[in-house]
PyMOL commands that place a pseudoatom at each C-alpha (Angstrom):
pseudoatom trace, name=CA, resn=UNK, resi=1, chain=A, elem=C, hetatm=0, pos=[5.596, 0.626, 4.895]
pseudoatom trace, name=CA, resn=UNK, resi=2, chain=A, elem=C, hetatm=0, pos=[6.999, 1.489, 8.256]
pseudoatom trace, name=CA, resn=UNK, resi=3, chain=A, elem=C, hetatm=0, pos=[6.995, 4.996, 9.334]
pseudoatom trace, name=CA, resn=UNK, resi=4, chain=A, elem=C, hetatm=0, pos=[9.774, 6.900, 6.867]
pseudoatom trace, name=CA, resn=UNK, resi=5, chain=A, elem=C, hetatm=0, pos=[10.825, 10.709, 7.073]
pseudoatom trace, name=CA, resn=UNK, resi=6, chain=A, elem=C, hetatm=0, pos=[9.537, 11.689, 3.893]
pseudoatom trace, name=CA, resn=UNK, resi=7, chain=A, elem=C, hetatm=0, pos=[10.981, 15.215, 4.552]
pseudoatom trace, name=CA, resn=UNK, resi=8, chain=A, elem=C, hetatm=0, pos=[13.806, 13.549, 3.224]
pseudoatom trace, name=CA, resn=UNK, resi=9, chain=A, elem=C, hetatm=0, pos=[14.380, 13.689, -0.217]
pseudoatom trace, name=CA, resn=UNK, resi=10, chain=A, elem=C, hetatm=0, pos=[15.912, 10.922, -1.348]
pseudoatom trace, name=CA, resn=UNK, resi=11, chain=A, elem=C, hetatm=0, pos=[13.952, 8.538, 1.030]
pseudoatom trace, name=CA, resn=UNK, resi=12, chain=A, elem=C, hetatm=0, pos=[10.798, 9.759, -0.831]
pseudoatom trace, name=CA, resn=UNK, resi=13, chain=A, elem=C, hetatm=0, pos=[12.599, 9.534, -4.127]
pseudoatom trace, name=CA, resn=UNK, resi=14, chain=A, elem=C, hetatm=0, pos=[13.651, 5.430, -3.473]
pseudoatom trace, name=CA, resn=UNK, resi=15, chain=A, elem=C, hetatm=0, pos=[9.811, 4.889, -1.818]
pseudoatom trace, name=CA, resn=UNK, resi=16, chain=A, elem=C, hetatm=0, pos=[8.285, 6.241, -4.808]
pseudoatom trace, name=CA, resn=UNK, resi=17, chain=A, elem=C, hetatm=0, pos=[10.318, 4.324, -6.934]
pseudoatom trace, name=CA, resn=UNK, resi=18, chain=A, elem=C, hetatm=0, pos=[9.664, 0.901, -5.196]
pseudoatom trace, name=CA, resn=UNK, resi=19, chain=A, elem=C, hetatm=0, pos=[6.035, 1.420, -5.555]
pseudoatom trace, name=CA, resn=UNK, resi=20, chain=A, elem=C, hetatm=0, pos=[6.244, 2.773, -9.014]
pseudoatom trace, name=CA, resn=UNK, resi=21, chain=A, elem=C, hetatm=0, pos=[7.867, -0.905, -9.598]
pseudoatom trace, name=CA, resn=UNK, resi=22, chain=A, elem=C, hetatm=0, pos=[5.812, -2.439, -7.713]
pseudoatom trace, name=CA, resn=UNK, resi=23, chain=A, elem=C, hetatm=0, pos=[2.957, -1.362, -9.382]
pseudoatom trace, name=CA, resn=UNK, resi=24, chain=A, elem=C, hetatm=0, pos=[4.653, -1.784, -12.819]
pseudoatom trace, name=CA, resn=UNK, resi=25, chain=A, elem=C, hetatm=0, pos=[5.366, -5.751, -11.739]
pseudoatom trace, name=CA, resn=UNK, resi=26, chain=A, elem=C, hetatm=0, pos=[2.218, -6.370, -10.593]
pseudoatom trace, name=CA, resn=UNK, resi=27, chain=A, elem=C, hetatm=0, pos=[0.983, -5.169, -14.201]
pseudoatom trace, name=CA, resn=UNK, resi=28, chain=A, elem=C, hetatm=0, pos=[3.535, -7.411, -15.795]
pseudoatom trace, name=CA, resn=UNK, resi=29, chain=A, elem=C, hetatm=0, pos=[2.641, -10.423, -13.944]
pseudoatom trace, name=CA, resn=UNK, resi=30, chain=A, elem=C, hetatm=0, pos=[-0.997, -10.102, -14.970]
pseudoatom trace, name=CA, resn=UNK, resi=31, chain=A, elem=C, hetatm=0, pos=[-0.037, -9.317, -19.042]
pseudoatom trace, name=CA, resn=UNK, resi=32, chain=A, elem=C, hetatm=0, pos=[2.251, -12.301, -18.807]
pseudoatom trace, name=CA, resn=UNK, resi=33, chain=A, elem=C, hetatm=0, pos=[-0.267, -14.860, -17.516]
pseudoatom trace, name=CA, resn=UNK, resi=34, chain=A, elem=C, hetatm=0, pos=[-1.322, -14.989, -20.900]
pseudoatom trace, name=CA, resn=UNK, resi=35, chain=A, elem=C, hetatm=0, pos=[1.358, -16.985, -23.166]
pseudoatom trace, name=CA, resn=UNK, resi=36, chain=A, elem=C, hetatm=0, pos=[-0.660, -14.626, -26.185]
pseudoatom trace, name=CA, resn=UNK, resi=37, chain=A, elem=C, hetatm=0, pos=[0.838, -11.917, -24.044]
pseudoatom trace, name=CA, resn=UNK, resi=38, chain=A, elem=C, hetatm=0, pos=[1.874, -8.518, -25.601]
pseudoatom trace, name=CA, resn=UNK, resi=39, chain=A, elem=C, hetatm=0, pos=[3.137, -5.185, -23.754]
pseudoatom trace, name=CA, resn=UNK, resi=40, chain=A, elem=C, hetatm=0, pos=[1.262, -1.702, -25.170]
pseudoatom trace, name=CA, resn=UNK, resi=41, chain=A, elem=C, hetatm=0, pos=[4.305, 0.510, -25.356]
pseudoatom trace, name=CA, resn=UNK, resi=42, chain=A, elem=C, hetatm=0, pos=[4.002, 4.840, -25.788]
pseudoatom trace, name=CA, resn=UNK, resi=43, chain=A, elem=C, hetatm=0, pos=[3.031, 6.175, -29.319]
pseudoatom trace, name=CA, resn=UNK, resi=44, chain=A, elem=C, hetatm=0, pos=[0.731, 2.499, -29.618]
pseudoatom trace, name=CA, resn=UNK, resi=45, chain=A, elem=C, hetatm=0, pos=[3.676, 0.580, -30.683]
pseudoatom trace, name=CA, resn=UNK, resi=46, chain=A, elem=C, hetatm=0, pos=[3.154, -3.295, -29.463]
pseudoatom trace, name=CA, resn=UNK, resi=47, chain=A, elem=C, hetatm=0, pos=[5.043, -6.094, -29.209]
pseudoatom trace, name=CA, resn=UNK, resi=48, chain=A, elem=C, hetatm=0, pos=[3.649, -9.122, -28.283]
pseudoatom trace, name=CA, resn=UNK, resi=49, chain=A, elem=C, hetatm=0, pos=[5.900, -11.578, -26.775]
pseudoatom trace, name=CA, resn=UNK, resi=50, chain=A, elem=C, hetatm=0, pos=[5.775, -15.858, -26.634]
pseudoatom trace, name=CA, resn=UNK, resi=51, chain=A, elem=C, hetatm=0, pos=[5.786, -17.408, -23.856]
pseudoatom trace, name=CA, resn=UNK, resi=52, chain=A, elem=C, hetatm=0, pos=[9.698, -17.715, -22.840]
pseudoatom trace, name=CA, resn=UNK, resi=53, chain=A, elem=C, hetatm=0, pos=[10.270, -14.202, -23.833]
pseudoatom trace, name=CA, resn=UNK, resi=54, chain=A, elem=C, hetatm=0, pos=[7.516, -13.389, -21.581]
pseudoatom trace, name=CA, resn=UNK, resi=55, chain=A, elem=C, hetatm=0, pos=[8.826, -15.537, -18.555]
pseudoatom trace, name=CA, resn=UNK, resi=56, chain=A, elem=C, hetatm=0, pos=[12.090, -13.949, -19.377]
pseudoatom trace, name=CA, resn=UNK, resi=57, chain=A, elem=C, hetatm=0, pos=[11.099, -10.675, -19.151]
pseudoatom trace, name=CA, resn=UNK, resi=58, chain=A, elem=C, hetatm=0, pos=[9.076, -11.120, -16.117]
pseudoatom trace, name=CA, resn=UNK, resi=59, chain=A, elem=C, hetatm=0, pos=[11.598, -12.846, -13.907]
pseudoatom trace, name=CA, resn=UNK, resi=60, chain=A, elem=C, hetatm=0, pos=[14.477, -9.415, -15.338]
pseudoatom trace, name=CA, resn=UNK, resi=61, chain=A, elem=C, hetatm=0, pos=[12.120, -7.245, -13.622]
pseudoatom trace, name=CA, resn=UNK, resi=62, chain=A, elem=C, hetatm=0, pos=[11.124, -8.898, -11.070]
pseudoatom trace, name=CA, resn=UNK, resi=63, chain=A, elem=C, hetatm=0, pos=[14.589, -9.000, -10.100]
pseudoatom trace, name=CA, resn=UNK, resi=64, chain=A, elem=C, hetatm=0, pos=[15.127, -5.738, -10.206]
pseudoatom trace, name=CA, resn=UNK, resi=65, chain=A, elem=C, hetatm=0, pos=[12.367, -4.775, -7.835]
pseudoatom trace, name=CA, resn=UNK, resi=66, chain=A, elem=C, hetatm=0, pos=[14.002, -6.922, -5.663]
pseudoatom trace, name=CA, resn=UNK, resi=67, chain=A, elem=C, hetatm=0, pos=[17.138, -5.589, -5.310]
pseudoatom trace, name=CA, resn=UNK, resi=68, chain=A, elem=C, hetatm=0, pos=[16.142, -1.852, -4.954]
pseudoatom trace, name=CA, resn=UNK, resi=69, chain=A, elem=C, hetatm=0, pos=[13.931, -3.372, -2.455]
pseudoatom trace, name=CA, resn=UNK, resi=70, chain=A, elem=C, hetatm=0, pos=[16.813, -4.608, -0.636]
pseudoatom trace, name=CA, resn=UNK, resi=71, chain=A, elem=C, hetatm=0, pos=[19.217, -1.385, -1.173]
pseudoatom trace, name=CA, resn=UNK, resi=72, chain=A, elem=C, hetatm=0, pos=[15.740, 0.928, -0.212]
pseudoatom trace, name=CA, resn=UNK, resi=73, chain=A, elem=C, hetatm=0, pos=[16.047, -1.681, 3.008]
pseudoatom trace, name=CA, resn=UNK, resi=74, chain=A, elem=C, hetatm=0, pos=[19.568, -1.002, 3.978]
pseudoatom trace, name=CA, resn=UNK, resi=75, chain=A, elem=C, hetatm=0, pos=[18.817, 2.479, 3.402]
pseudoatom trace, name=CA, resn=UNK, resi=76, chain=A, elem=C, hetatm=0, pos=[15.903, 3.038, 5.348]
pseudoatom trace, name=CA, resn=UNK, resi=77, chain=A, elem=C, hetatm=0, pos=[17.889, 1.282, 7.984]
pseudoatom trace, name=CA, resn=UNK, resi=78, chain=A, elem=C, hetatm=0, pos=[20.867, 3.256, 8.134]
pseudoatom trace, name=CA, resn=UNK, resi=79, chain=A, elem=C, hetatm=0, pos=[18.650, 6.773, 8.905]
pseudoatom trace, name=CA, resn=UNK, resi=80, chain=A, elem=C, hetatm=0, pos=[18.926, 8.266, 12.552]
pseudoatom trace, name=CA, resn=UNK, resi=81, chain=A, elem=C, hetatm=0, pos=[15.982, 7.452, 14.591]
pseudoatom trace, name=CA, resn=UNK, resi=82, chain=A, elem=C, hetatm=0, pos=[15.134, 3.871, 12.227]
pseudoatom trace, name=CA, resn=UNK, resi=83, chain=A, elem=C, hetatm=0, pos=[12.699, 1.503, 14.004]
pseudoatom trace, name=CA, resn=UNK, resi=84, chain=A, elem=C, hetatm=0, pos=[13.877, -1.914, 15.340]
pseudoatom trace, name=CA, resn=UNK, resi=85, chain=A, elem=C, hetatm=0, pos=[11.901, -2.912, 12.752]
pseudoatom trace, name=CA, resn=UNK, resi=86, chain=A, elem=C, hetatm=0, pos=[13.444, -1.830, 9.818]
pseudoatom trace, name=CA, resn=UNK, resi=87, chain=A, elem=C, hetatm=0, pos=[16.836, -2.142, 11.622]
pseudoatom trace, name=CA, resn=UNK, resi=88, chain=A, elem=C, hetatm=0, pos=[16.550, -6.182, 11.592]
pseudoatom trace, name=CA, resn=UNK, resi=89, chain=A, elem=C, hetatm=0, pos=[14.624, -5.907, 8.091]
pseudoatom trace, name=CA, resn=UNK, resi=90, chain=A, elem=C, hetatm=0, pos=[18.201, -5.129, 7.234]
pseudoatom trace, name=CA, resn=UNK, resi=91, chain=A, elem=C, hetatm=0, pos=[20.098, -7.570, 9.028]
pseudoatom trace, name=CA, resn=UNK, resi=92, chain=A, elem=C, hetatm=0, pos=[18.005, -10.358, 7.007]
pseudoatom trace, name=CA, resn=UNK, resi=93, chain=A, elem=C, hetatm=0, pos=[18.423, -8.483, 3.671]
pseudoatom trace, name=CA, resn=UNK, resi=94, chain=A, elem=C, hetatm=0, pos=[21.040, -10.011, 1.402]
pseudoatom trace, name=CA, resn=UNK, resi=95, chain=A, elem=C, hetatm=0, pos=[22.175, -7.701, -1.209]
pseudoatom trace, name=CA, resn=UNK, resi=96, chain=A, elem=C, hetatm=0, pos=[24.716, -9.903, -2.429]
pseudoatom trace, name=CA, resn=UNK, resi=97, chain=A, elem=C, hetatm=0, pos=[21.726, -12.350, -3.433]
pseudoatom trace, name=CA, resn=UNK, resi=98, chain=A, elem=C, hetatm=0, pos=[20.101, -10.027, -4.669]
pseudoatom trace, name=CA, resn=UNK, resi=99, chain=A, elem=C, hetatm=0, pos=[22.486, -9.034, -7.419]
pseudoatom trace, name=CA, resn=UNK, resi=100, chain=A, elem=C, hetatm=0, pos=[23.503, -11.955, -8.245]
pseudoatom trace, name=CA, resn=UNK, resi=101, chain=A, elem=C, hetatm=0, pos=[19.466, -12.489, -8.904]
pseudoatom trace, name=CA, resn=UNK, resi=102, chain=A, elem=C, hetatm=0, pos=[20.146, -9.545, -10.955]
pseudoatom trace, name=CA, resn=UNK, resi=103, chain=A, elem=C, hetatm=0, pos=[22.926, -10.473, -12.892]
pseudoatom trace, name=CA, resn=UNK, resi=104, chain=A, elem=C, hetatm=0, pos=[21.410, -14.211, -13.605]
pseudoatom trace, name=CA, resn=UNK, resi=105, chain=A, elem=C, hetatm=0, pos=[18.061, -12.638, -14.820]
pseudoatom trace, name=CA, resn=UNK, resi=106, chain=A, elem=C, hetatm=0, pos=[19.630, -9.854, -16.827]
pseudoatom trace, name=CA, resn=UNK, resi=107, chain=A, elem=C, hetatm=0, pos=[21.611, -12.509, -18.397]
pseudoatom trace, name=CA, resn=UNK, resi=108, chain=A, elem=C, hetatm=0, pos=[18.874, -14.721, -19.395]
pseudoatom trace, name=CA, resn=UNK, resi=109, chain=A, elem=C, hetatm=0, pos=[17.064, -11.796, -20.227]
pseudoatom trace, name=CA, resn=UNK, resi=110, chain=A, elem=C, hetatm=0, pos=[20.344, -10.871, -22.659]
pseudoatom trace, name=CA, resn=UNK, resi=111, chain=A, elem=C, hetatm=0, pos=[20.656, -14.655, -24.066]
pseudoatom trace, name=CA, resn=UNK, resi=112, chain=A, elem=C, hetatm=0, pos=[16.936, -14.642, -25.153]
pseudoatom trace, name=CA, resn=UNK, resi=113, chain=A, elem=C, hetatm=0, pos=[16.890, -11.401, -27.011]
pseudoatom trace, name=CA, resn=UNK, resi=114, chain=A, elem=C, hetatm=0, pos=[19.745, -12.596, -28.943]
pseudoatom trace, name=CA, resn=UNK, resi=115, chain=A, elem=C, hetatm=0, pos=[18.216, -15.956, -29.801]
pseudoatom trace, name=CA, resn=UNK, resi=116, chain=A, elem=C, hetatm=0, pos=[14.931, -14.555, -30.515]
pseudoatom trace, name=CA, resn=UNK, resi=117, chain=A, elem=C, hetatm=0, pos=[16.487, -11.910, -32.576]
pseudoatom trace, name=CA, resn=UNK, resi=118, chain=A, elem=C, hetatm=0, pos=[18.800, -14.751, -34.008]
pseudoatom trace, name=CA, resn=UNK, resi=119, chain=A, elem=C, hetatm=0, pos=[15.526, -16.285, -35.188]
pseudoatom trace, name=CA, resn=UNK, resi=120, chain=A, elem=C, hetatm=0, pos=[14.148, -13.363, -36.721]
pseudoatom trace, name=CA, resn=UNK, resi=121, chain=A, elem=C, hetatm=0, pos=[11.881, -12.269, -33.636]
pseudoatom trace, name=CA, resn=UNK, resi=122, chain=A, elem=C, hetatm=0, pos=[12.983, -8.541, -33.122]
pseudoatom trace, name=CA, resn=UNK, resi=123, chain=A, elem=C, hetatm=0, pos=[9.851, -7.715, -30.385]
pseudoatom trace, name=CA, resn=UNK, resi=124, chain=A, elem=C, hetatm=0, pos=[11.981, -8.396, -27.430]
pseudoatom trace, name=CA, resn=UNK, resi=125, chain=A, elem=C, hetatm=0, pos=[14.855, -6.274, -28.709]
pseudoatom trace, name=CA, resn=UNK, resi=126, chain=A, elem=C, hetatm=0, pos=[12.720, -3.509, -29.424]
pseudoatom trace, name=CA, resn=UNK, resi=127, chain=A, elem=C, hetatm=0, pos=[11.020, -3.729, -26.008]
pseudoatom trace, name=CA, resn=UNK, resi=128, chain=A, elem=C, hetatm=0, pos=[14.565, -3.355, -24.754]
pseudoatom trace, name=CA, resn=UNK, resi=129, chain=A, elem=C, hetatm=0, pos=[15.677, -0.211, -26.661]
pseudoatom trace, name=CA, resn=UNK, resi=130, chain=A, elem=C, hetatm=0, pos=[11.937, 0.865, -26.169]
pseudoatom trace, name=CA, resn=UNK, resi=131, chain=A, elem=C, hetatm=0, pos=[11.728, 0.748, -22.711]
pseudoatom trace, name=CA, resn=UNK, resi=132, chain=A, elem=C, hetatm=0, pos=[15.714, 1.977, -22.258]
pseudoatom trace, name=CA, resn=UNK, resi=133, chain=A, elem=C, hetatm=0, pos=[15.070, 4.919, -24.118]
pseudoatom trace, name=CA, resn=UNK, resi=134, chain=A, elem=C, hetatm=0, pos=[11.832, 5.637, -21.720]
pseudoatom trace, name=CA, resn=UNK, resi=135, chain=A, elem=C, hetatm=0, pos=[13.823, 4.682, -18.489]
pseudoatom trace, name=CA, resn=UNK, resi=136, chain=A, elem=C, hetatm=0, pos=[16.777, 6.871, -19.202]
pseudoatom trace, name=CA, resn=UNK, resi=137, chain=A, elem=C, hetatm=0, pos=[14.371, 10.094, -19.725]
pseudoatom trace, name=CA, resn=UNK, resi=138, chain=A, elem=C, hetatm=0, pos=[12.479, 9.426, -17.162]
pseudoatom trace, name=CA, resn=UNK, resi=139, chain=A, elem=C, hetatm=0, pos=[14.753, 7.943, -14.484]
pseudoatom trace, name=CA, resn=UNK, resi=140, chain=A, elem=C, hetatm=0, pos=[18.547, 7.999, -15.157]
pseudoatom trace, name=CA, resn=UNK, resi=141, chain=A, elem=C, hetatm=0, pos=[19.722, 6.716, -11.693]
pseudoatom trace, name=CA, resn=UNK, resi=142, chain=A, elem=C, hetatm=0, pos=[17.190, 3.536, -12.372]
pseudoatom trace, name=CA, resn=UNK, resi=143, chain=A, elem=C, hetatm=0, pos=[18.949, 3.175, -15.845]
pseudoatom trace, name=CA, resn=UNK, resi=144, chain=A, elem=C, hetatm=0, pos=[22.250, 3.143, -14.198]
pseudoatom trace, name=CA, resn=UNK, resi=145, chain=A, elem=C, hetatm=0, pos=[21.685, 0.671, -11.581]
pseudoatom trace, name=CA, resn=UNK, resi=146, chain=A, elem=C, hetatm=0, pos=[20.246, -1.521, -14.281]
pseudoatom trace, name=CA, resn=UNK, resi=147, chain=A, elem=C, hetatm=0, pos=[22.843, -0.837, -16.459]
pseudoatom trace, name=CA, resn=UNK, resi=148, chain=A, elem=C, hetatm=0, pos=[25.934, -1.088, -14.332]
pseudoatom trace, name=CA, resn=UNK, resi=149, chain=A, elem=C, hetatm=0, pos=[25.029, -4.003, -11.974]
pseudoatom trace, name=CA, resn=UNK, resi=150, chain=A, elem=C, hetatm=0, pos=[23.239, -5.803, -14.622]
pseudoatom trace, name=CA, resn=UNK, resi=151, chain=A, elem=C, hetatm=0, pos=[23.134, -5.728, -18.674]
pseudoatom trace, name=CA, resn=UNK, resi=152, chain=A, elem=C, hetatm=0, pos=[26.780, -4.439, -18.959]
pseudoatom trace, name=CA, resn=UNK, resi=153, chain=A, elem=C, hetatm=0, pos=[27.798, -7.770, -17.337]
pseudoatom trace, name=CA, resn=UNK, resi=154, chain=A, elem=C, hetatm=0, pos=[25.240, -10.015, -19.296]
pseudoatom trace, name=CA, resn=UNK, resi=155, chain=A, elem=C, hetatm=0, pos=[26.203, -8.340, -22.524]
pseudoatom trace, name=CA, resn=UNK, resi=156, chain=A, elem=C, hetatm=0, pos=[29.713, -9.259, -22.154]
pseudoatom trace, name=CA, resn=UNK, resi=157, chain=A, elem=C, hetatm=0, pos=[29.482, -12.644, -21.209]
pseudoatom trace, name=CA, resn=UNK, resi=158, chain=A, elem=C, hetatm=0, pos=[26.812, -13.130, -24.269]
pseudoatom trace, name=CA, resn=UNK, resi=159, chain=A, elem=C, hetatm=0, pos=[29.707, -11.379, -26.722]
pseudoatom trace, name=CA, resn=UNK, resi=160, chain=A, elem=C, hetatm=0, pos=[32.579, -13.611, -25.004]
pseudoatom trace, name=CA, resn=UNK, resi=161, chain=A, elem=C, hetatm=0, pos=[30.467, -16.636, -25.857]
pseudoatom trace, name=CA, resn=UNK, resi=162, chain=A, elem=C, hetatm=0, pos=[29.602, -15.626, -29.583]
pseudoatom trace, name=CA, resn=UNK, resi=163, chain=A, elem=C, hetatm=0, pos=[33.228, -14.593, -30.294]
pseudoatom trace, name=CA, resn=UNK, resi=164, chain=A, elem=C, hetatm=0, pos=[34.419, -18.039, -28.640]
pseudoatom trace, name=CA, resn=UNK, resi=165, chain=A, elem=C, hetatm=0, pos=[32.092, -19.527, -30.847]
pseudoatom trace, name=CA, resn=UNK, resi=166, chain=A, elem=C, hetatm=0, pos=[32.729, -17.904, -34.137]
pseudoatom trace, name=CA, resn=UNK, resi=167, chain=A, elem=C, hetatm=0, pos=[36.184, -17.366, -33.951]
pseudoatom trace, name=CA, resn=UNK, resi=168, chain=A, elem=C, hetatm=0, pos=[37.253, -20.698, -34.653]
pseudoatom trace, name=CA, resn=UNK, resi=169, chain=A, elem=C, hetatm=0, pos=[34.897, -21.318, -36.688]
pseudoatom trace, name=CA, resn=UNK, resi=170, chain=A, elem=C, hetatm=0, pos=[35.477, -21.647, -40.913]
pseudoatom trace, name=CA, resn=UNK, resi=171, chain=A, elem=C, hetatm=0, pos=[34.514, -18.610, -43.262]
pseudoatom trace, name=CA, resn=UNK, resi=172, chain=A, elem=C, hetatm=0, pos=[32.352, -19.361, -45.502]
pseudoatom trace, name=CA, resn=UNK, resi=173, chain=A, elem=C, hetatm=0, pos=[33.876, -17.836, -49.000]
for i in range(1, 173): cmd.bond("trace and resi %d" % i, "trace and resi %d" % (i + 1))
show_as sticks, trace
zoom trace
């Protein structure tokens, strides 16, 4: 990392949550190698996931390392005194890209819990609300930006499509 002011606060609040992610992908992307992949969750709940749940998962937070990448990018950029370096780091960053990355991932993130739930597979769900429930104590501003620029959107589009679906559909009495 170029040289940051970590007398200020929220600079060392977005570095250590890059690397926290960072670290945290890099873990994923080993556990998911394995298609008999499955993700040790607190209190020794686990939920192993198949292969396209895993993929799925992966690529949701992958993408969302990415884009606080980019935003941590833009910010570092923005500070009095930032280096040339990180100046034209944020001239190439494209945080429109970014969350659309976001908002494509978190969708087929959104899509496959359905299905899988759909099909009586309730691990990726409860990884979800698992791992919500531990990012919201832990880390509310995370949660929001996850929330906000990402699963709100998916959610809706996944409801739209199951009430198109359904609505004009026959009852069955």
């Amino acid at each position: 990392m170029t040289k940051l002011n970590h007398n200020r606060p929220l600079l060392r609040y977005l570095d250590n949550i890059r690397r926290e992610i960072a670290v945290e992908a890099s873990k994923a992307d080993n556990l998911f190698r394995d298609t008999r992949a499955s993700i040790p969750i607190a209190e020794g709940n686990i939920f192993p996931l198949n292969a396209i749940e895993s993929a799925v998962f992966s690529r949701f937070f992958s993408a969302i390392k990415n884009h606080l990448d980019i935003e941590f990018t833009l910010i570092a950029a923005g500070i009095k005194g930032a280096s040339r370096q990180s100046k034209l780091a944020a001239k190439q960053a494209n945080p429109e890209a970014a969350e659309v990355q976001l908002k494509a991932a978190a969708l087929a993130f959104s899509a496959q819990m359905f299905l899988s739930t759909l099909n009586g597979r309730m691990n990726l769900l409860n990884l979800y609300k698992t791992l919500e429930e531990e990012i919201k104590n832990s880390d509310f501003f995370l949660w929001k930006m996850i929330n906000d620029v990402a699963m709100k959107d998916a959610m809706q589009e996944i409801a739209a499509l199951v009430d198109k679906h359904t609505h004009g559909m026959p009852s069955k009495a």
